[in-house]
C-alpha angles and dihedrals in degrees: 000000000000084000094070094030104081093036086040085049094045087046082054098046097046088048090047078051101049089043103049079053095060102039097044090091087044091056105036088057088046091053091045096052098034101038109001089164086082090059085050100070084067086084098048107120105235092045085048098053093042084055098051092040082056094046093047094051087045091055103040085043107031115008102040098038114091124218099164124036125223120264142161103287092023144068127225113270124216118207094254089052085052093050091054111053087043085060081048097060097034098056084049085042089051092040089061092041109045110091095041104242143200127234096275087049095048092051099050094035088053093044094055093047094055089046086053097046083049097067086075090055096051093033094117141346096261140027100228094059087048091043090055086041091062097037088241129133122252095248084059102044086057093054084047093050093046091040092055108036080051083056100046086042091063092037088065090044095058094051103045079058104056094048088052092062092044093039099046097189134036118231115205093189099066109087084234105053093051100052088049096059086051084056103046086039089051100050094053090052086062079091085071100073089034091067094027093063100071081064107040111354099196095050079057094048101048088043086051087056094038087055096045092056092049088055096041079049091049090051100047088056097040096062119096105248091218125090124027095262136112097351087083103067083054092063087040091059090040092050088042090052086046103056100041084046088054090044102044086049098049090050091058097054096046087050092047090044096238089303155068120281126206131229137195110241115199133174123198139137088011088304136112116210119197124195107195105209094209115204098214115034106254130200105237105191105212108265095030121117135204122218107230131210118193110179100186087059101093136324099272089040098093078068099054133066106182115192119244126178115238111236093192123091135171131175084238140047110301123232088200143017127218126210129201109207128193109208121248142134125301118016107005085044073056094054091042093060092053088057105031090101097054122295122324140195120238132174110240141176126204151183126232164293102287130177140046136265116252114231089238081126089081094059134094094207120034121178122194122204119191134164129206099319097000089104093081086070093056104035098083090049096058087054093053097040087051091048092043082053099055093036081054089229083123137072085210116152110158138008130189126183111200109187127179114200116176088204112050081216096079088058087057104043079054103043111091087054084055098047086050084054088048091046094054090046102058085046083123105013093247093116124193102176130082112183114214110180120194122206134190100192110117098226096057128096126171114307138153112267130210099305116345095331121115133201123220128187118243141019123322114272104230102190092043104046088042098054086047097063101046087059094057099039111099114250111289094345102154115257133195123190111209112211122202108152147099118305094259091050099051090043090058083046093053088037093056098043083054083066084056109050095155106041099100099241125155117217109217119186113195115233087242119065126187118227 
């Protein structure tokens, strides 16, 4: 029995875990609409200062801080990322070694630990619906899904180890040893995809799933088919993988309407433009993105849905959505040939909207950051910060969008969605936004641009525009700063709000990066 109690206990905790995930929006919501004066307390001075105190000492000591520097293949990681995942590993490391084991204990205990981190691998189809299932951002869900399918890799290993020792020879000829080299074999070709997606990133990603059902499959026939454990953490992931399958499914085809819908595809001033004609009017909440699947783009695109942020936002249901596309390769290369020869009309299906809205509502200042095409991310909240103003449902005082483009084309191509932003906003002459555009073309010096926006040559300057605005924010009014930009620029970000550790300053990350 004290074989299967620290890896049963570990299998109940990670479920507790997965669980309390899911059900925190359901609750909070219950609790909001039964008792909000729970909620409430939340406001009560002294509760309130003690939280922000809290939040104020997480983010100078755990969040800010940088352990690991970002690289090609890697993220940055802060200090509180890199904690965690150490605590991680050390609760599945001391559920393999208390109590302390033999070799036969450490091979099954790490087995079935391996088979129980993998059930957030396998936990839905897709990572944006998972990430939506567990309220997380997309960024999140993805550490969660490396962390644990690391986890689960050097769990295997472990135990294929460890057998091996006890083993002492592998016999191809049993059903289950050979299933457990394709396992193990196809768990160390996952570093195929990894190096393969700097070239073709969905030829990684679907290698990377091809590789994860051959080892799913391994392991299934690996198991012994005796004895209740661990098989059943295998048909709990089956049936996991089943259900949200079925309901994300079944989502698409009630937002599409049971069809296809048709969009609009443009290409000007290196930009594609995309208008979604919905069939059914949707709620897109600003922030959120829809993965899109056009089948007429090329002849291996009915096989690819590639995320976009929707740049289009309305107080009510929308009867389209409009997309704003950098150019690249894959995909998007795909969506640039329908539309190379003036604008086209394709039939499309999507999923969506994903994602979910940043709180930057509840603040006075709010300042937005965006690179290159970042400023997709940032376009829908300044409609509905602009709205919230005028509906006075915002503190908003001020807003500044600050955007560094290294081709004025891109301004362009987006100007007419910020002069809309800048029309809302003068509806009774009471205007919050101020427009500062950064360019890196070498013929370009300030100028107006478009209305009250201006265009300076050169990168932002971080330290400058920063100290500016804290000289013109009212005392301890209450600031976010929204980031939408390249990974350099967000780590100077994170490295100049370290030198300011009590100005009362929010850090907001949108759920779309550029790269």
């Amino acid at each position: 029995m004290a074989i299967m109690e620290t890896t049963l206990i570990y299998s109940i905790g990670f479920g507790a875990l997965f669980l309390l995930l899911i059900l925190r929006l359901p609750i909070y919501h219950f609790t909001k609409a039964a008792c909000p004066l729970i909620l409430e307390l939340g406001d009560f001075p002294p509760i309130h200062a003690f939280v922000k105190f809290i939040h104020r000492l997480t983010s100078e000591h755990l969040i800010y801080p940088t352990i690991l520097r970002r690289g090609k293949y890697i993220g940055r990681w802060s200090r509180s990322d890199t904690l965690l995942l150490l605590v991680y590993f050390a609760i599945n490391i001391s559920c393999i070694l208390v109590p302390l084991p033999d070799i036969d204990q450490v091979c099954r205990r790490s087995g079935t630990l391996s088979v129980v981190n993998l059930l957030l691998v396998f936990a839905a189809p897709h990572l944006s619906f998972l990430a939506d299932l567990l309220g997380l951002s997309l960024h999140s869900c993805r550490r969660f899904h490396a962390s644990a399918g690391s986890a689960a890799f050097l769990l295997a290993v472990c135990h294929a180890i460890f057998a091996a020792v006890a083993q002492k020879k592998l016999d191809l000829e049993k059903p289950r040893d050979l299933f457990a080299l394709i396992a193990i074999v196809s768990l160390c070709a996952q570093l195929i995809p990894l190096a393969l997606r700097q070239f073709n990133y969905e030829i990684a990603l679907r290698t990377h799933q091809l590789l994860a059902f051959v080892f799913a499959y391994a392991i299934w026939r690996h198991i012994p088919p005796e004895g209740f454990f661990p098989r059943i953490y295998l048909y709990i992931g089956a049936g996991l993988f089943l259900v949200t399958c079925v309901t994300l499914s079944l989502l698409a085809f009630y937002r599409n309407n049971l069809g296809l819908s048709r969009a609009r595809i443009s290409y000007d001033l290196h930009t594609i433009k995309v208008r979604v004609h919905l069939r059914k009017p949707l709620k897109v909440e600003a922030g959120q993105y829809i993965n899109l699947w056009v089948p007429g783009a090329s002849l291996w695109s009915f096989a690819q849905t590639h995320p976009f942020a929707v740049t289009s936002w309305s107080n009510e249901p929308q009867d389209h959505l409009d997309l704003f596309i950098e150019p690249g390769g894959g995909f998007t290369k795909d969506l640039f040939g329908l539309s190379d020869y003036g604008p086209t009309t394709s039939i499309v299906f999507f999923s969506g909207p994903h994602g979910k809205q940043l709180p930057i509502h509840e603040y006075e200042n709010i300042v937005m950051m965006a690179t290159g095409f970042g400023i997709a991310a940032h376009l829908p909240y300044l409609r509905k910060l602009i709205h919230d103003h005028h509906s006075h449902k915002s503190p908003i005082r001020r807003i500044h969008l600050v955007w560094q483009m290294k081709q004025l084309d891109v301004g362009i191509a987006a100007e007419q969605l910020l002069n809309e932003a800048l029309a809302e906003d003068k509806l009774d002459g009471d205007y919050i936004l101020r427009i500062s555009l950064y360019s890196e073309s070498e013929d370009i010096c300030e100028t107006p641009f478009g209305s009250r926006a201006t265009v300076y040559r050169g990168k932002i300057p971080l330290r400058t525009v920063f100290q500016t605005e804290i000289a013109e924010w009212r005392p301890k009014s209450r600031t976010v700063i929204s980031v939408s930009a390249d990974g350099a620029f967000r780590d100077d970000m994170v490295a100049l709000l370290r030198e300011f550790p009590h100005s009362n300053i929010n850090l907001a990350h949108t759920e779309y990066q550029p790269l």
